[in-house]
N, C-alpha and C positions, 0 to 999 in steps of 0.2 A: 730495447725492443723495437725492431720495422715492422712496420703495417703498412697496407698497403689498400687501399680499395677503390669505391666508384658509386658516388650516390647522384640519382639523377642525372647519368651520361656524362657527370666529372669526376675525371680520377686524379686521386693525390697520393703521396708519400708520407709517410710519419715516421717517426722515432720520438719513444718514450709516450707516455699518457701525461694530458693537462693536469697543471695543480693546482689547487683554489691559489695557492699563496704566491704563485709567478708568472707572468702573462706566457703562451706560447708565443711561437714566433714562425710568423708564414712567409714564405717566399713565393712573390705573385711573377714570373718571368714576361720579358717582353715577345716582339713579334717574330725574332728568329731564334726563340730559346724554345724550351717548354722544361717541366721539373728535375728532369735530366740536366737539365744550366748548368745548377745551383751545385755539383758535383764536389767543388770546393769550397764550398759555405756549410753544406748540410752535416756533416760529424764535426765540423770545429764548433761550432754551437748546439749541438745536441749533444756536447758533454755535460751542461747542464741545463739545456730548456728544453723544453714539450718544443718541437721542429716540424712542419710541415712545408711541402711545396706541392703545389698544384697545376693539373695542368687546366689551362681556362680552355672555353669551348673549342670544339674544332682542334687543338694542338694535342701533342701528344697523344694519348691514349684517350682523351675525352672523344667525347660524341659532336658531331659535324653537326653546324645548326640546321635546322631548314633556311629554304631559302624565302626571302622575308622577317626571316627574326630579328627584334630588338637586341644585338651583337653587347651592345653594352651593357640594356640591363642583364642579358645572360651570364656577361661575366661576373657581373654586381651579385646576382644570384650564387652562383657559382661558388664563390667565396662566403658568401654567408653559408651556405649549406655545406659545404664542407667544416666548416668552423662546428657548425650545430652538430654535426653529425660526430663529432670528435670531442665533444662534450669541451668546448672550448668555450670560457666563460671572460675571455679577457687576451686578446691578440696586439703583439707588435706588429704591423705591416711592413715588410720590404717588397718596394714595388720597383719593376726594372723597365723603362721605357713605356712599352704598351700595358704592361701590370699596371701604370700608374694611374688609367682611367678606369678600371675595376678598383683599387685597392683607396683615391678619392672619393670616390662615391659612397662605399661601403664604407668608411669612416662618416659621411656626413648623413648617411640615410639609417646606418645604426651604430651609432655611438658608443651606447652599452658593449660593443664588439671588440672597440677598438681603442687599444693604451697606449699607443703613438704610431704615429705614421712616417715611414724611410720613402722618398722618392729619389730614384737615383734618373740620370737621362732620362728628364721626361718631361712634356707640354703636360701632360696627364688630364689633357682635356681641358687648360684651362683657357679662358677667353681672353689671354694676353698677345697682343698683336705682335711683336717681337719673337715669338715662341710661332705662333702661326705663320709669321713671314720665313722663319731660319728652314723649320718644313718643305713650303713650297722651296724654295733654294736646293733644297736635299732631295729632292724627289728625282730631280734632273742628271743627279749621279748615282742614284738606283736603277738594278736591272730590273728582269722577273722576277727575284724573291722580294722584292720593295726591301724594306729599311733592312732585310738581313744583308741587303749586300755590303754596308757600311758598317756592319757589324764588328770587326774587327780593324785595328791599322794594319796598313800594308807594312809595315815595320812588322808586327808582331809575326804576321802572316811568312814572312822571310826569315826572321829567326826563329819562330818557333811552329815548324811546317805541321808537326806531328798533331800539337795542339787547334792549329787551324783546319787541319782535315776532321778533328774530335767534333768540334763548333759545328762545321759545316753535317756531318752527319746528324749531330745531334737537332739540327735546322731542318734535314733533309725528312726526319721523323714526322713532321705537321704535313696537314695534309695542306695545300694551295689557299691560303685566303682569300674568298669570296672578294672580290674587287669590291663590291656594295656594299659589302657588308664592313670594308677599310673603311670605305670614303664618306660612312657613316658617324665615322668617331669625330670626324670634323662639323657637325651639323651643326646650325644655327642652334637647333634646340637641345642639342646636346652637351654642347661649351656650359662651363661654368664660371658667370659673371666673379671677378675679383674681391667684388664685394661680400658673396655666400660665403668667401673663404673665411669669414670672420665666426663662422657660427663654428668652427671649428675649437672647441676645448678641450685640447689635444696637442701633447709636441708633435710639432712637425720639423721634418728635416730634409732639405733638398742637396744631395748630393752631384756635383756633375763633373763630367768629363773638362781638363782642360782644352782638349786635342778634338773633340765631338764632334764629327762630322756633320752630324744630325741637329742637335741643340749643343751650341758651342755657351759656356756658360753668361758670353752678355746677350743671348736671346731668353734664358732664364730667370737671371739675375733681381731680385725685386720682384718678382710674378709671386710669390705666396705671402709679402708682408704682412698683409691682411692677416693671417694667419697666423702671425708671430714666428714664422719659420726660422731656424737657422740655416745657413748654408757652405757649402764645402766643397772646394775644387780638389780635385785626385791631380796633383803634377804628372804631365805626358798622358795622362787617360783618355782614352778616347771614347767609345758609346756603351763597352761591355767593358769596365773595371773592372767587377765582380767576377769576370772570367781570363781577362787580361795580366790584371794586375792581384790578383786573390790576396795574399801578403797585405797591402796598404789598405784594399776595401775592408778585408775583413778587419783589420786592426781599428780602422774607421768607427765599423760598425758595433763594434766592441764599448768603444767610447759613446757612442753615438745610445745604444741603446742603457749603458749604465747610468747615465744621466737622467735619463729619461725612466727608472726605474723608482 
């Protein structure tokens, strides 16, 4: 079964209804994706979980915030209301780049939500200075879509044209990120100290790109210990596995979530 809806100006996708006895599993995209991304994740694992992808504020088909809105806790929202509203009583999180600061939080602000957390390419907010520095470095080889321009390798983009013009469409669906409402996700008060990651009782798991233009995995590397994270480099991957390389994430995430089950 697809469903489809929009509660409080977020719209998401579904397949199949939650069931008390298996967690579902949400796919939170980053900043040049929206639930449309997940195109090759979404029926290989909704042959047997409860599957959701959403899209966060502003992207996709959701509703544009005002201007002045707390961007983060919106998406923190976001996510929980979407869950509730799905009668989801127990969620896997896959988070992809900018999903990773909505889909952190929401594992540490409600716990009860959440049965492990996937961070794939992502600072996801936290306040590790090697993760902050690799950013600022990557900003320098973004155009006007900011980090969607790194989105793909130029390898990929030359073999597989069809596939890179998909991405790009699928990118071109969001409306323009509020600049303030980006350079929000970097705030002093918004970072999450290394040490919070400890209240995390929950597997976590940090996936990253070898090849990352953005977060190449030694500006990652050791950022969630606290946490007890494991972690996993995708050979050749660069910032969008999940759409690059669909095959190896998803085989990944396969292992990644059975263990964790």
């Amino acid at each position: 079964m697809h469903t489809s809806g929009n509660v409080n100006g977020t719209a998401w996708i579904a397949r199949g209804a939650a069931q008390d006895c298996k967690p579902s599993l949400m796919l939170i995209h980053g900043a040049g994706g929206n639930s449309a991304g997940w195109w090759q994740q979404f029926d290989v694992f909704a042959a047997d979980r409860h599957v959701l992808a959403i899209d966060l504020p502003g992207f996709g088909c959701s509703q544009q915030l005002a201007p002045g809105s707390d961007f983060v806790a919106a998406m923190v929202q976001a996510v929980i209301d979407v869950l509730a509203e799905n009668g989801v009583r127990s969620a896997d999180l896959v988070c992809q780049s900018l999903g990773g600061w909505a889909g952190l939080r929401a594992a540490l602000n409600r716990p009860d939500l959440v049965h492990s957390l996937v961070l794939c390419c992502t600072l996801a907010g936290v306040a590790h200075p090697p993760g902050l520095a690799a950013f600022r470095d990557a900003t320098a080889r973004m155009d006007a879509r900011g980090p969607a321009a790194l989105g793909l390798q130029p390898a990929f983009e030359a073999a597989q044209p069809a596939r890179a013009l998909l991405y790009r469409h699928i990118s071109a669906a969001n409306r323009p990120l509020d600049p303030a409402l980006a350079q929000s996700l970097f705030a002093p008060d918004v970072l999450i100290s290394r040490t919070r990651l400890a209240a995390l009782g929950l597997p976590v798991t940090l996936i990253m790109g070898e090849n990352d233009p953005i977060w190449p995995p030694a500006s990652l590397t050791g950022m969630l210990d606290e946490a007890g994270a494991r972690e996993f480099v995708i050979p050749k991957a660069g910032h969008s596995p999940y759409f690059e390389q669909p095959d190896d994430f998803n085989a990944l995430l396969t292992q990644i979530l059975a263990s964790a089950a």
